[in-house]
N, C-alpha and C positions, 0 to 999 in steps of 0.2 A: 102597423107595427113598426115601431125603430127598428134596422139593424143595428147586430151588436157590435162596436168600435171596438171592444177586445172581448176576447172569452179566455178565463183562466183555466184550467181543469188538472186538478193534482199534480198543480206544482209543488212542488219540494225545495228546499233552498238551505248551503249550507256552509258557514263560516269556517274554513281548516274542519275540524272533525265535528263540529256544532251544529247538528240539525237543529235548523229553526226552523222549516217550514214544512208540513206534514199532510201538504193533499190540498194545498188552500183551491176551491171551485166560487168561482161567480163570473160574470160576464155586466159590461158595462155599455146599455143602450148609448146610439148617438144621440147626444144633446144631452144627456142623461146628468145628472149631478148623482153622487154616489160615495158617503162617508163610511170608512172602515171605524168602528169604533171597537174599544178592550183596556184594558191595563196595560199600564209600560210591562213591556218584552214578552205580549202577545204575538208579535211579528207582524204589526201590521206596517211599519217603516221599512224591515223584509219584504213585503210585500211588493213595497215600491221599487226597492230595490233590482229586487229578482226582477221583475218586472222592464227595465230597464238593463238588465244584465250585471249590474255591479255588484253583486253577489259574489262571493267564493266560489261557488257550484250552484247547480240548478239544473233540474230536470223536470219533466211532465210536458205541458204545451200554453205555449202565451200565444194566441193567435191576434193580430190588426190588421180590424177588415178582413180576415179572412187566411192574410200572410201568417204562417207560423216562424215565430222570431226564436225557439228554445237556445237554437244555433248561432246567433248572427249575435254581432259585434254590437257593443251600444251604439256606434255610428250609425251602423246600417238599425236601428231600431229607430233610434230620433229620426229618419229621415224619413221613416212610415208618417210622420205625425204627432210625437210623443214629446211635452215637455214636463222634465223633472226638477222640482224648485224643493230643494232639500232642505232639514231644519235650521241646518245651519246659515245658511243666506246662500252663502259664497262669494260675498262682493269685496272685491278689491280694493286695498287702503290704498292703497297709490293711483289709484286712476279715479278721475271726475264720477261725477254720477253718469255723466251723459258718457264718457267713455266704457264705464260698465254696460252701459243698456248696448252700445253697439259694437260690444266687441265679440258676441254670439255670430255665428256665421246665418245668413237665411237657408234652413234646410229644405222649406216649400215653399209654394206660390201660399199666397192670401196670408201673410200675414200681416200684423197690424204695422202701422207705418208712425213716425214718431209724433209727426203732431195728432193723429189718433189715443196716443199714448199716455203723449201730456194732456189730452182731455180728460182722461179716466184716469190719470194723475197730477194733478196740481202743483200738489207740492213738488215732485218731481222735474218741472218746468222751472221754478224758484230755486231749488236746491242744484241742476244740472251742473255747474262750473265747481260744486265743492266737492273737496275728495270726500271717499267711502269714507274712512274714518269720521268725518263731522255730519252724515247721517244719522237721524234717531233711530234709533229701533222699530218703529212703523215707519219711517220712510225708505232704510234698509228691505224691507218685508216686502213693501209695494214694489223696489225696486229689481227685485228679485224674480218678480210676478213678470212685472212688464216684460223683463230680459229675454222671457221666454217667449212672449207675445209677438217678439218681433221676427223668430224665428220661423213661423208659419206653424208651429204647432199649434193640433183640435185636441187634441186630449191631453189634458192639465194635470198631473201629479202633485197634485198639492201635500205636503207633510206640514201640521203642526204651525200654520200660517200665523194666529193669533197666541202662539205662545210668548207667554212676559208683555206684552203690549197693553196700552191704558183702552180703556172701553170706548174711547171716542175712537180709538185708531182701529180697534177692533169692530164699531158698527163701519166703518169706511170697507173695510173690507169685506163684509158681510154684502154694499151696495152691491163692491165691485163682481164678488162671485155671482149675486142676481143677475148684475148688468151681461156678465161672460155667458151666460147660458141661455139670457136673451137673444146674445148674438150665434148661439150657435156650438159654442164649444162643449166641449164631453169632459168631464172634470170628477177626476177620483181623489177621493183627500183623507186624510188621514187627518183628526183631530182628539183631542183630551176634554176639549172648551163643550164640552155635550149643549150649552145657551146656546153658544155660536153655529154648533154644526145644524141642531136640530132643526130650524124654523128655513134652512138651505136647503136640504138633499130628500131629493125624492124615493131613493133609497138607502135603508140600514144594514151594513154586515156586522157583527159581532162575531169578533176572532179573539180566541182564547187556543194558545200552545200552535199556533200556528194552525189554525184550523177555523174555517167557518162554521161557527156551532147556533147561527137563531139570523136569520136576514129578514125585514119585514119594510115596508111602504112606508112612506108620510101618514094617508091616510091610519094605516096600523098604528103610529106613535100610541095616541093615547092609549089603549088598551098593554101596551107592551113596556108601562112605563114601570111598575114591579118588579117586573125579569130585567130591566136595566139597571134599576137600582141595588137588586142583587149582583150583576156581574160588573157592574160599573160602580157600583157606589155613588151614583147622580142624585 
């Protein structure tokens, strides 16, 4: 049996006076690939957040490895092992590509190193000397990825990677998450793209009002395809 990389257990999470998060429980094997799926402002982007600390408030227990983080700083959180690659990118119009990828600090051992990087991205190797701004939107997305690759995080917070991007850019990234869980890393992600997520994650939560309300297997997919269409509209 894997152990669990994190265990969540009624966390709460809350924006100024806005509960968003109402008890969210599941826990995330190592190696594990693991897609929250719901409607926009389910909380499952909360999710990642609280998760991470950048939440307003938060309570219950985020344990990594075993550490309980409820308390601790997003610094001292990332340096368990945790990167978070939010919808937004984050990538800097004024700096090269290659200055984005290396301007994360290394928070652990083992992380990926650059010509590692440029193998699992291409384009990124081609593109390095041009600023953020004259990125596409799939090589933004990838670069986003990498940033945190280099940092020595195993567990991947992915939100919303293939959103707006064309289908080609979108099977690249589908490789790329095969390839990351071949090698090892634990990757929870948040997606809308239900093509993209499903044929990826070995496990389903469905969150609905901030809550875990139906979590099933790969192997479950088919049977559970009904109940996602109802709460998902897929």
């Amino acid at each position: 049996m894997a152990a669990p990389f994190i265990e969540v257990r009624d966390l709460h999470g809350w924006y100024g006076e806005s509960h968003v998060l109402h008890g969210m429980d599941f826990h995330v094997d190592e190696g594990e690939v693991v897609t929250l799926l719901g409607r926009n402002g389910a909380g499952r982007t909360s999710t990642l957040r609280a998760i991470m600390g950048l939440i307003g408030s938060r309570k219950g227990s985020v344990k990594v490895r075993g550490v309980e983080t409820i308390a601790m700083a997003t610094h001292r959180i990332a340096r368990l092992g945790l990167g978070y690659c939010p919808e937004e990118r984050g990538i800097f119009a004024s700096l090269s590509a290659e200055e984005n990828l290396m301007l994360p600090p290394v928070l652990a051992a083992g992380g990926m190193g650059v010509e590692q990087i440029y193998a699992m991205f291409p384009n990124l190797r081609e593109r390095a000397g041009s600023q953020g701004t004259r990125l596409s939107g799939g090589e933004q997305q990838m670069l986003a990825v990498a940033r945190i690759l280099r940092t020595g995080a195993r567990l991947l917070l992915l939100d919303e990677i293939s959103e707006g991007l064309a289908p080609v850019i979108v099977q690249k990234l589908a490789e790329m998450v095969t390839a990351l869980r071949a090698q090892g890393f634990t990757i929870l992600m948040v997606e809308q793209n239900f093509r993209f997520a499903a044929p990826l994650a070995d496990r389903f939560l469905v969150v609905e009002h901030g809550q875990v309300i139906q979590h099933f297997t790969q192997a479950e997919l088919p049977q559970r395809m009904a109940n996602l269409h109802e709460y998902l509209g897929v």
